[in-house]
N, C-alpha and C positions, 0 to 999 in steps of 0.2 A: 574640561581642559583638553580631551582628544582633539577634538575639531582644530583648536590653536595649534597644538601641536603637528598637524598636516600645513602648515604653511611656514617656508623658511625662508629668511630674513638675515641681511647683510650687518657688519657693523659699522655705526654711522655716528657724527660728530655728536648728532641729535641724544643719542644714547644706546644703550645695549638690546639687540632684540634679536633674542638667538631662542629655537625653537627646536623639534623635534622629531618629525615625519618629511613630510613630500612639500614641493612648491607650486605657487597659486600665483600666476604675474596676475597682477590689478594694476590695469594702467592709470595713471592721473590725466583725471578728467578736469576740463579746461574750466575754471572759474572765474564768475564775472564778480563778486562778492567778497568781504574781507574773511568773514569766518568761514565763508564755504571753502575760499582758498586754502584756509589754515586748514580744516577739516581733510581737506585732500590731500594735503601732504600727510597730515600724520595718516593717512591710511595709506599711501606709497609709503613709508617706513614701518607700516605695519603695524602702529601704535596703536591697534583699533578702538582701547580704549577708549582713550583721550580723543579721537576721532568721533565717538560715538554725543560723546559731551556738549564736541558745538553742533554736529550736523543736527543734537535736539535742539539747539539755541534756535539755528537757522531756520527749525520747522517752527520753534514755535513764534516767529515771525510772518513767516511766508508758508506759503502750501510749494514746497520747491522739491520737483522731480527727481533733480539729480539726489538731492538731499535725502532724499528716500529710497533712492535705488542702492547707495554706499550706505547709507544705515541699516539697510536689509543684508548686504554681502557683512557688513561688522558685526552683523548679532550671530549671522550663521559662521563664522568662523568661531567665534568667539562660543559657540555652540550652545545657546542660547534660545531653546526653541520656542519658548514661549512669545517674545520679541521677535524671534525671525517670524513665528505665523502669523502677527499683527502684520509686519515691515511686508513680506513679500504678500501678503492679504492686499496692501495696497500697490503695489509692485504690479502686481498683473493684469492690472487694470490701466496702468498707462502703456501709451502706444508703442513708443519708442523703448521697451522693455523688451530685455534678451529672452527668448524663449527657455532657457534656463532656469529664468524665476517660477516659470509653471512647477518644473520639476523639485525645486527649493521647498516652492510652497508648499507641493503634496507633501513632501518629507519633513516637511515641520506638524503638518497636518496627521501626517502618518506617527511621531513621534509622542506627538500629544494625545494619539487615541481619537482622534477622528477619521476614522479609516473610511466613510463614506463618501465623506468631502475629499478626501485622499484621493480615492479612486475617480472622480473624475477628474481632477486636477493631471494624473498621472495619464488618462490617456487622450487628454487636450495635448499633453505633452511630446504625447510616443505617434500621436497623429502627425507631428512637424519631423518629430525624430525618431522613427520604427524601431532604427535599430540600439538604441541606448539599451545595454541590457540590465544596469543600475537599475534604471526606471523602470522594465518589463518586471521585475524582479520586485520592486519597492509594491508592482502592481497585483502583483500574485501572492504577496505575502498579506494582501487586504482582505482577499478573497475568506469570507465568512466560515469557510470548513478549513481555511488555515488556520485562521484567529482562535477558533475551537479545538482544535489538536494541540496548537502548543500552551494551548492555558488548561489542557485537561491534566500536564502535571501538576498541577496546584499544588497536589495532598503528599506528593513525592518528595518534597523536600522543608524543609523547617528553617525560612532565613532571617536573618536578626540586624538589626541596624547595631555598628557599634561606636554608638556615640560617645563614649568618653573619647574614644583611638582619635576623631574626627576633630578638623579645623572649621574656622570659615572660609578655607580654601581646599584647595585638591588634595586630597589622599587616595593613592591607589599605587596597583603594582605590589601588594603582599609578595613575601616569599618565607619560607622556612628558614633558621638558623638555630640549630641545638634547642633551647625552649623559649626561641624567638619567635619573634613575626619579625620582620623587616618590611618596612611599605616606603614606597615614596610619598612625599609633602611638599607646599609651596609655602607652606605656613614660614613665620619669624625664624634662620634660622640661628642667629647670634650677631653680634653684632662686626664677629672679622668677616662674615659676607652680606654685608648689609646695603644690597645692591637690588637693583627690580629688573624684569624684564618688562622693556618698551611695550610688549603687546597687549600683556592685559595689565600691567602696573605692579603686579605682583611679584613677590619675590622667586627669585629660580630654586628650582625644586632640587632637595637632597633625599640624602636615606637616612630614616628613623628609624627608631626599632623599641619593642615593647615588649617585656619579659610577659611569658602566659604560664599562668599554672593553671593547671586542670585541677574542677573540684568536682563536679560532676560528671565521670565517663560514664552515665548512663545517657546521659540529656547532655553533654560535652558542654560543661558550662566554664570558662574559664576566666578565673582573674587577671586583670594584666593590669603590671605596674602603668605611668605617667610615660607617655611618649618620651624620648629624647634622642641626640643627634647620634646614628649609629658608630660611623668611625669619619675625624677629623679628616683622618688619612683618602678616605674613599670620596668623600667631599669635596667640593670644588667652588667655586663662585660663581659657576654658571650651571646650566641641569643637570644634575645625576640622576642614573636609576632607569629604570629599576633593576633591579639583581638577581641573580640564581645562584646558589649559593650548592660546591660539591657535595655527594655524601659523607664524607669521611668529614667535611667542614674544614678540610687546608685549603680551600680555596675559592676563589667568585668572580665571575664575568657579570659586568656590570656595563650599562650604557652612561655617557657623557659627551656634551659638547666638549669638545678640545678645539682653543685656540692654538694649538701645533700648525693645523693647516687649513687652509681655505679653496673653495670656490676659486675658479675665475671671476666668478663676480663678485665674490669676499664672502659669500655666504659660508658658515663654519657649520660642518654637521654632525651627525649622531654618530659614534662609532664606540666598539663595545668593547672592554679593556679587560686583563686578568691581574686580580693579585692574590698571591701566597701570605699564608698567615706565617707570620714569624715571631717565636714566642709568645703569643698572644695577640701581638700586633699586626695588624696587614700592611703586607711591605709598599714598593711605589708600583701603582701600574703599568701592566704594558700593553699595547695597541697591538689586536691580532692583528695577519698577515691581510685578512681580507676587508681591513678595510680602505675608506677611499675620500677624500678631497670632495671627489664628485654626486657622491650620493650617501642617502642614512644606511648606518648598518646599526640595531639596537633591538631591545627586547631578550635577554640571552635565554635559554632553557639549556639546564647542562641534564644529561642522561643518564642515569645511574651509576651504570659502569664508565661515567667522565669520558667516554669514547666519543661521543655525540653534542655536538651543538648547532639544537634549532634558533633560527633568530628571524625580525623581521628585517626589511630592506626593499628600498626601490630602487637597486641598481637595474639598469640596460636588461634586456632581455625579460622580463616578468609580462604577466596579467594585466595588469593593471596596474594601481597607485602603489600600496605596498603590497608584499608575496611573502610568503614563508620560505627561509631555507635551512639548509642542514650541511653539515662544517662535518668533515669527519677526521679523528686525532689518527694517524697515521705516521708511525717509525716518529714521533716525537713533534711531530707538525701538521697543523689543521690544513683538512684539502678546499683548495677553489667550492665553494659554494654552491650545492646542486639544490635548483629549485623543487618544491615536494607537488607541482604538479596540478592539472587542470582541474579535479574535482575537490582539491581544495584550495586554489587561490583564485580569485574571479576579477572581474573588469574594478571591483571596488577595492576593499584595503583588509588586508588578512592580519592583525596583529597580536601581541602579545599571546606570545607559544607556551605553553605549560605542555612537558612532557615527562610521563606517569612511568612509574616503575614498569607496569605490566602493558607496555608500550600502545596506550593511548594517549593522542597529543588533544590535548583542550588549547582551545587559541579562539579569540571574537574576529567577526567580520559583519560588514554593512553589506555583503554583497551576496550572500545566500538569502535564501526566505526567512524572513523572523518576524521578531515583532515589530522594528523599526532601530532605527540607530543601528549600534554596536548589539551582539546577539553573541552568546556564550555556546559550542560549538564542541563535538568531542567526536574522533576518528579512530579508526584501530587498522596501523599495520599489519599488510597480509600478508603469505610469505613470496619471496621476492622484491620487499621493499614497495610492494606495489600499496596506497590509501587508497581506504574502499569511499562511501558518501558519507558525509558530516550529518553527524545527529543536532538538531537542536534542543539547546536543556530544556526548552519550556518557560512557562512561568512557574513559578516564583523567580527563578533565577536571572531570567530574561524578563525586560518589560519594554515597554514605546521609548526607552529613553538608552543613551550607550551605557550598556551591559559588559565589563571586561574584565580582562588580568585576574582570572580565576586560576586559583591553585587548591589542590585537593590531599588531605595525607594517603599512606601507605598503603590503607586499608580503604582506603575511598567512602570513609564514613561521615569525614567532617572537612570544612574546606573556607577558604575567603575569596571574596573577590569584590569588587569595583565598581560603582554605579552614579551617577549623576540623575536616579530617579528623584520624583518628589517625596517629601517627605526629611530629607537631609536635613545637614547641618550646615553644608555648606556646596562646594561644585560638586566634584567627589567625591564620595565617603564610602567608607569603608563597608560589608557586609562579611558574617560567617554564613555558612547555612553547616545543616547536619541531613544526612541522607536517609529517607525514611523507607526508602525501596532497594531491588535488588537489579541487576543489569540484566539485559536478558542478550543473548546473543543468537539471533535464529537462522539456519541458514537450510536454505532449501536447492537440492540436487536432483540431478535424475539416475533414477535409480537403476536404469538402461547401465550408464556408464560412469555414474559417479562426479559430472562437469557440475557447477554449478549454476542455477539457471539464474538469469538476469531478467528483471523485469516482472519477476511471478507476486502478485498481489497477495498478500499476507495481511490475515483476520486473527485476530486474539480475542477470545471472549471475553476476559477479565479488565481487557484493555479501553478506557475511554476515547483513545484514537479509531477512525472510521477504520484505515489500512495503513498499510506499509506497503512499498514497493522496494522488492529487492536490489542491489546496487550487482557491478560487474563481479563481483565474487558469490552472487548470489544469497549475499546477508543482508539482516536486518537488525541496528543496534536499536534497543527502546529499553525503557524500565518500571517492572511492575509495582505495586505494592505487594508487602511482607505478607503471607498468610494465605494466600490464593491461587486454589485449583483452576486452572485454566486450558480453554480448549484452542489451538493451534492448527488453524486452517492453511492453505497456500493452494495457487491454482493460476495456471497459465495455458491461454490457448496453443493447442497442441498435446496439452497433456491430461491425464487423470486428475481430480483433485483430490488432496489426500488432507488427511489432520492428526494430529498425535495430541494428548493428553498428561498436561508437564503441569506440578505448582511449586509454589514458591514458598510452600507450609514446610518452617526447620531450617530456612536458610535465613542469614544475620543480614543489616543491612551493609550494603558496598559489596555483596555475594556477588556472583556471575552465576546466570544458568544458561546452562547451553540447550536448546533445541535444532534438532535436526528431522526434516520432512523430507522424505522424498518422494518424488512424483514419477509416475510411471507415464510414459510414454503414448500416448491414444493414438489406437492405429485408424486405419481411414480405409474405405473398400473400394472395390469396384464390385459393382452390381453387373454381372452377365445373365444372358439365356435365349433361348429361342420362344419361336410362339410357333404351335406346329397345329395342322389339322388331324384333331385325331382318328378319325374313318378314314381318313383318306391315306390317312400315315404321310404327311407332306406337311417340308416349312411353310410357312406363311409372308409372304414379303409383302413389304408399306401397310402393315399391321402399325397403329398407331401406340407404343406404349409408351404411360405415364406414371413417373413414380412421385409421390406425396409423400412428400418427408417431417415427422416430428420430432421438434427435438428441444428439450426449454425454452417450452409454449410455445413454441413459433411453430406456424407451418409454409412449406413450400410447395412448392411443385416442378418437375420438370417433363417434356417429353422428346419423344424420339421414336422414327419409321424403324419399321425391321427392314434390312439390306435383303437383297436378292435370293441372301440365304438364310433368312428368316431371323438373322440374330439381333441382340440390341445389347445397347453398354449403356452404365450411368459410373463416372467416374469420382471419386475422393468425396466418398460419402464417411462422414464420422459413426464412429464406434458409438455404441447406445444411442443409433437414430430411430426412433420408428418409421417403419417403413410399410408403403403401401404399394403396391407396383398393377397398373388395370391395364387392360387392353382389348383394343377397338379396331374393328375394321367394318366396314359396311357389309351386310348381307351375313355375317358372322356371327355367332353368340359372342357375348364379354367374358372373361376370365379376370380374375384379382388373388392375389397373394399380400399373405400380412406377413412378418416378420421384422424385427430389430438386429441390427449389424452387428454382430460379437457375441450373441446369447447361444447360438446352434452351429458356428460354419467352424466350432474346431481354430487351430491356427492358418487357416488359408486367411491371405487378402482379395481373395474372390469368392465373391457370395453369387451363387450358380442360381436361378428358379429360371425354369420354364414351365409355361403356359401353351394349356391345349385350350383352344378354341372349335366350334363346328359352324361349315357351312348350313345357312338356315333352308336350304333348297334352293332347287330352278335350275336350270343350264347351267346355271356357271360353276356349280359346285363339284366341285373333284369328283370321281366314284369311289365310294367308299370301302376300303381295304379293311376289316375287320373278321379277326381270324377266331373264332369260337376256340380254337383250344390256350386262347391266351388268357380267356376268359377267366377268372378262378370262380366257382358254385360257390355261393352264402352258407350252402350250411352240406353235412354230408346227406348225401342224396337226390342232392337240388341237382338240376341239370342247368343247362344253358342251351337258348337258341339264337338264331342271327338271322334276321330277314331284313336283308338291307340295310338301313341305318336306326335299327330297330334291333333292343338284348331284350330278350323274355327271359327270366329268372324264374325257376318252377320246384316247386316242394316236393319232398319225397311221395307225396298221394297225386302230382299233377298238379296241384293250386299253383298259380299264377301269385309269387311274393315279391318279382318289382320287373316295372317295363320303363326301359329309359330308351329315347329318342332323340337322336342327333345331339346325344353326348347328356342330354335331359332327364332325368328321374322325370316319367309319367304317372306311377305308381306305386307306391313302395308300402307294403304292410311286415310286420314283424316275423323276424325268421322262426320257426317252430323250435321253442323253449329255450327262448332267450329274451331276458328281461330288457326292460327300457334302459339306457342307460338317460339320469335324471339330471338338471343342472341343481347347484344346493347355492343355498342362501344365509345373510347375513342377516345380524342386529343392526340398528343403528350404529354408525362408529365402531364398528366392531372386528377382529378378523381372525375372533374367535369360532370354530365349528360349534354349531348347533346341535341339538340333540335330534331333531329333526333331518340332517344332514347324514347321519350315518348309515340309514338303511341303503342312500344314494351312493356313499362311498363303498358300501360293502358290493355293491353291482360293481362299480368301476372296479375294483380290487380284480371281485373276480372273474372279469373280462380280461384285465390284465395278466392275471396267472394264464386262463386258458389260449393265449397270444402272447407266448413267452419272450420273442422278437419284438415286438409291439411299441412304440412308442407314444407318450401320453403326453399332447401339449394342452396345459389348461390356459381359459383366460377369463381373468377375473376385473370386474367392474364395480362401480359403487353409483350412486345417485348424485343429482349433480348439488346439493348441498355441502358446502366449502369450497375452500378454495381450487382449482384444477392441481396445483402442486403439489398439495396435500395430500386430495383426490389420487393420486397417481402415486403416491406410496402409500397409501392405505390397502389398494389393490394388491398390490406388490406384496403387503403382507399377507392378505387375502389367499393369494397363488400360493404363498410361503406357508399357512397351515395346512395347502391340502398337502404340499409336498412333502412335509415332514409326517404326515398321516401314511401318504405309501411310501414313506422310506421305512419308516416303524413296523409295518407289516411285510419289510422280505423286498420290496421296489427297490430295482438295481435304481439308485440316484441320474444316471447315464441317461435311462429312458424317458426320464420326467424334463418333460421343456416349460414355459412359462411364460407368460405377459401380464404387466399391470396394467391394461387399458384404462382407469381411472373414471372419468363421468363421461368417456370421449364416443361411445356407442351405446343409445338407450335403446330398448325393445318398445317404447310406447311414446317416442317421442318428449321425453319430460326433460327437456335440456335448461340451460340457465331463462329464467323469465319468464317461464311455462309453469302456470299454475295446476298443481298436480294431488292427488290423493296419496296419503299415506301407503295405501294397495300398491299404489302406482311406483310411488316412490322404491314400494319394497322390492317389486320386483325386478327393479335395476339392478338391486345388489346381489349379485351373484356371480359363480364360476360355472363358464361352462366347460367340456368336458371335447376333448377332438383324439379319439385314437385311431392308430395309424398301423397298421399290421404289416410285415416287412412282405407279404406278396402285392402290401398295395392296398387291401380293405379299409374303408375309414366304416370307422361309428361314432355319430357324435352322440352328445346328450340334449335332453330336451325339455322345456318345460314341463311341471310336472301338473295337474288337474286342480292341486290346492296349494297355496301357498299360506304358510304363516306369516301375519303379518307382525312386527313388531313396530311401531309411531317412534318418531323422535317428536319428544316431549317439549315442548316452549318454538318449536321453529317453526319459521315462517311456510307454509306451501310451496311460496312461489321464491325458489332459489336466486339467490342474485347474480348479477352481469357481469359477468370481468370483462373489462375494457381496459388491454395491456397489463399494467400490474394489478393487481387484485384488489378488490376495493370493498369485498365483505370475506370474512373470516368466518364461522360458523364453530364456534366454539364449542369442544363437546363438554355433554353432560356428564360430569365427573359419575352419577350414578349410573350411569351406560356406556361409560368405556371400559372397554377391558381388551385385554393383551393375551395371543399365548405365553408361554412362559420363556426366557429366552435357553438357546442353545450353542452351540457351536459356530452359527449362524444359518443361512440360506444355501447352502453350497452344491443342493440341488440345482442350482438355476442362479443365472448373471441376468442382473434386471440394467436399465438405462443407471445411467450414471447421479448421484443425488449430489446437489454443491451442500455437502454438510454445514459449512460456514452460514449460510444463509435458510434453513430448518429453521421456519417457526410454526413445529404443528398446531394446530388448532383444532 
């Protein structure tokens, strides 16, 4: 009966056709025929009915155009989709048809659950008319990850037909009164208004009402006496209803056509009346201030504290057909009507307002994303009067068909509302549902300043929804099931991603849970430094350097000359990039630097490295400035000499222990009694230390004590078996045992730096595709070892003569490809994984950032 009720109609000799919402001119179209003629007129009076009757006469004579083009506009008013999808099925296929019918069709198609056929009807549609944004809207609500999020509430709610309450006409518009329902009906209503409306023949709709006693408040199962007419008084001859009724119960604002006043062109409209109850009786009504001759005002919602009335109305200035507004009781009189606004009234029709104690307004609309039709819709003012984005209920509650005039109790556990699905008794009928879940309300901020951020994609683990996207307050309304630990993601470019840990184990259904995320701010670099010759002690200018940057799998690259004075910039690089920075110049050695942005440079937003490079010889090379007392000796004893671009390093007896040239190691043997430092290795899947591993550690250790300045950057790798995502915090744990190994033994945490380089540098070439031996494999996975002594000395670590080998058991040799997202997993062997045990966490060392949301280790 919705759809009828948007088209409003004068009164005429012919008979009474007074209706409810907005108006639809349908001009009369010119007839050469006795019945088509008749047909036409009764659809210029609106009678569509009776219209509908001959224009079948007339088909089933003729195959006649017009005859099908006003049986098609008769069934969709009449809202009838089953009839419109036949009618406008043939509709758009004649020539002379309104592009219109396209749009018709889809949304009979879209109504009935053929969302296939919908979608291309809809953008045959939007191809003539772009900017319809009904249509854009009917076309994004097809889209197959929409259809699946709002039918993943299925389990969330428990909804009931209540077919005794039900006619073979319309019932809808529930409302509460003491241990009432009150609904509107077009059913019989006696026989002193025994009168029809012209449009669909049926009688004008009143208020009924139906005692409920609850017998079940587990399962809210409720008895309710035989319909009958609520009050003679509130009744009228022509539509009443529906009503909202105060809390205290003295009073109720109720819609009615009133013949009082008319149109210019005689049409008589909705407008919304208050009566006090006196002694039992409700007295005569009265017609608020705002309404008007010229346009509907109807749908009432009164506010708890009776301060507040939302209604619907298509007066001047709105959205669209119909708009939501809000009346407010001021010094004893309702103010001018202020519209509630862009994000929730659209180009379509926003009706029937339900407004909740704990000031969420529920109201349907055809003009957000839903399932089709009318869609049941719920909002929460924020402070400042400002409405954040419309949640849709989903299914059960919402289906392909008009979904409305939902009302919910106190507790928000149990509730009715209004449908025209299949399955009825009649147009509209009645439903309860009971609420099987809790609210959730999420809002995500940054944690910099406490704003809230707009726009930040929000992942719930427990939640069959793919995401959510936060509205201008930075919230997200959804509803979980009862009984469920779940993990709470959010993540917005520009910032950290973060996730908090909330369930919903202990709270009742109609609860609210609040989460709150917030997101820290991702700072962004600049990369400086010079590239200097180092003999010569001179910058280097139009030095080529290039920085490779990794960052969630992606890589890049950019470069840039050094200027005149040897420097270079790489500007707004993000926080947890890995970074590689080379540099070239002809006739030069190459120089390279590894590092990740935010793991070592402190709070600067400038990450400093410069590179020394050496001229390789000939004229052109600078003379080299290399001063022997800058030198430091390797070990006590050692001396140093300098012949040209030429260090000899000499041991306490004279032996020759390392000769480097033009910046080059030509030789280098072990300093006198001082052990190797060793790389150490893993199991399969593993990032566990080996027992094998500690004689390695106890060197590192104590290198580190006798280099008490010293800084130790390790970097640790695995084989290219799984995924690289994976791969890359497996590592990361990898780096994470040795660190907690020298933090245990006395290792200021300060000195320990870190990387997960993950499968991204093999020592034997065994990368994705590359069929490899288990040997092979093994000895990818390792850390190496890089210290750094604060006069400058480095010692790395090194291969060590035998490695143990450890096999992964069932795998393939030859590791598989990722080509963009990952396309083999490599599942470990639950008998070969192991873990250290956890702690405090990693706080040695900041690794690249993980989208916890999206961890599927394997």
């Amino acid at each position: 009966m919705y759809q009828v009720f948007k088209h409003l109609t004068n009164f005429s000799k012919h008979g009474i056709a007074l209706t409810i919402f907005c108006c639809l001119v349908v001009g009369t179209a010119s007839a050469q025929r006795g019945k088509l003629r008749q047909a036409n007129k009764l659809m210029e009076r609106k009678n569509y009915q009776g219209a509908i009757e001959l224009y079948l006469k007339v088909l089933d004579k003729n195959d006649d155009s017009e005859a099908k083009i006003n049986i098609a506009e008769c069934y969709y008013i009449l809202d009838n989709q089953h009839e419109s999808e036949y009618w406008y099925g043939q509709v758009v296929l004649l020539p002379q048809a309104d592009p219109v019918a396209m749009k018709r069709y889809a949304q009979a198609l879209q109504q009935n659950e053929k969302c296939t056929e919908a979608k291309e009807w809809y953008k045959r549609y939007l191809d003539i008319n772009p900017a319809d944004m009904s249509a854009q809207m009917g076309l994004k609500s097809c889209n197959e990850s929409v259809i699946n999020n709002l039918k993943a509430y299925e389990g969330l709610y428990d909804v009931r037909h209540l077919e005794k309450l039900c006619s073979a006409d319309d019932d809808f518009g529930p409302s509460y009164f003491q241990d009432k329902i009150v609904f509107v009906t077009n059913r019989y209503p006696g026989i002193e208004w025994d009168i029809k409306d012209a449009t669909t023949e049926r009688f004008f709709t009143n208020l009924f009402s139906v005692d409920a006693t609850l017998i079940d408040p587990d399962s809210f199962i409720y008895n309710y006496s035989k319909p009958k007419q609520f009050s003679k008084k509130l009744n009228s001859k022509y539509h009443d209803g529906p009503a909202s009724f105060a809390s205290d119960g003295a009073s109720v604002y109720f819609s009615r056509n009133s013949t009082d006043g008319r149109a210019d062109d005689g049409t008589v409209r909705q407008k919304i009346y208050k009566s006090e109850s006196q002694g039992g009786a409700w007295g005569k009504p009265a017609s608020l201030p705002f309404n008007s001759d010229e346009y509907n005002v109807c749908h009432p919602t009164l506010s708890e504290d009776q301060l507040e009335l939302y209604f619907t109305s298509d007066m001047p200035g709105g959205f669209g057909g119909m708009d939501l507004y809000v009346s407010y009781l001021e010094n004893g009189r309702w103010s001018p009507p202020v519209n509630l606004g862009p994000t929730i009234n659209t180009e379509g029709d926003e009706v029937f307002p339900f407004i909740h104690a704990d000031r969420t307004l529920y109201f349907a609309s055809d003009g957000h994303v839903g399932l089709g039709g009318l869609d049941v819709y719920y909002v929460k003012e924020e402070i400042g009067g400002i409405w954040g984005n419309p949640t849709n209920m989903g299914s059960p509650v919402n289906s392909g068909s008009d979904d409305f005039s939902l009302v919910i109790n106190s507790e928000k556990t149990h509730g009715y509302f209004a449908s025209n699905r299949d399955g009825g008794v009649g147009g509209d009928d009645l439903y309860s549902f009971v609420k099987l879940s809790v609210e959730v309300e999420i809002t995500v901020f940054s944690k910099n300043d406490n704003i809230p951020i707009e726009g930040a994609e929000v992942y719930v683990s427990c939640s069959p929804v793919e995401s959510f996207t936060t509205s201008a307050d930075g919230k997200v309304m959804t509803e979980l099931a009862m009984d469920k630990a779940c993990d709470f993601a959010a993540e917005k470019f520009g910032y950290k991603p973060n996730s908090v840990r909330k369930g919903t184990e202990g709270l009742k259904a109609g609860a609210k849970l609040f989460v709150q995320i917030p997101l820290e701010v991702e700072r962004v670099y600049d990369i400086v430094g010079t590239v200097k010759d180092e003999y010569a002690d001179e910058f280097v200018p139009g030095a080529l350097v290039t920085l490779v940057t990794f960052r969630d799998g992606e890589k890049d690259s950019i470069s840039v000359p050094t200027d005149a004075d040897g420097k270079y910039q790489f500007a707004d690089i993000e926080e947890g990039t890995d970074c590689r920075i080379k540099v070239f110049k002809t006739g030069y050695t190459e120089a390279s630097v590894s590092f990740t942005t935010g793991e070592i440079d402190g709070d600067e937003d400038i990450v400093t490295r410069d590179l020394v490079i050496n001229c390789n010889g000939g004229p052109n090379c600078p003379d080299p400035k290399i001063d022997p007392d800058t030198i430091e000796p390797l070990c006590v004893g050692c001396t140093v000499e300098v012949s040209g671009d030429t260090i000899i390093h000499r041991g306490p007896d004279g032996e020759i222990i390392k000769i480097t040239v033009n910046g080059e190691d030509e030789f280098i043997k072990p300093v006198p009694g001082q052990k190797r430092l060793l790389n150490i290795y893993y199991d399969f899947n593993s990032a566990k230390l080996r027992r094998d591993a500690y004689p390695a550690l106890d060197t590192l250790l104590a290198f580190l004590e006798e280099y008490p300045d010293a800084v130790i950057e390790l970097s640790s790798h695995t084989d290219a078996r799984g995924t690289k995502q994976y791969n890359k915090r497996l590592s990361r744990r990898r780096a994470e045992s040795v660190g907690r190994f020298l933090k245990k033994n006395g290792i200021d945490r300060k000195r320990i730096k870190g990387k997960g380089m993950g499968e991204e540098v093999m020592v034997n070439g065994c990368y994705d595709g590359q069929e490899c031996s288990e040997a092979e494999h093994q000895e990818n996975r390792r850390t190496e070892f890089h210290v750094v002594s604060a006069s400058g000395r480095q010692f790395d670590s090194q291969k060590p003569d035998n490695i143990r080998v450890n096999p992964c058991r069932g795998c393939d040799p030859i590791p598989a490809v990722e080509d963009g997202e990952p396309t083999t997993d490599v599942e470990p062997d639950p008998n070969e994984f192991t873990t250290e045990p956890e702690d405090d966490g990693p706080d040695f060392i900041e690794f690249t950032r993980d989208d916890k949301h999206k961890n599927k280790n394997k």
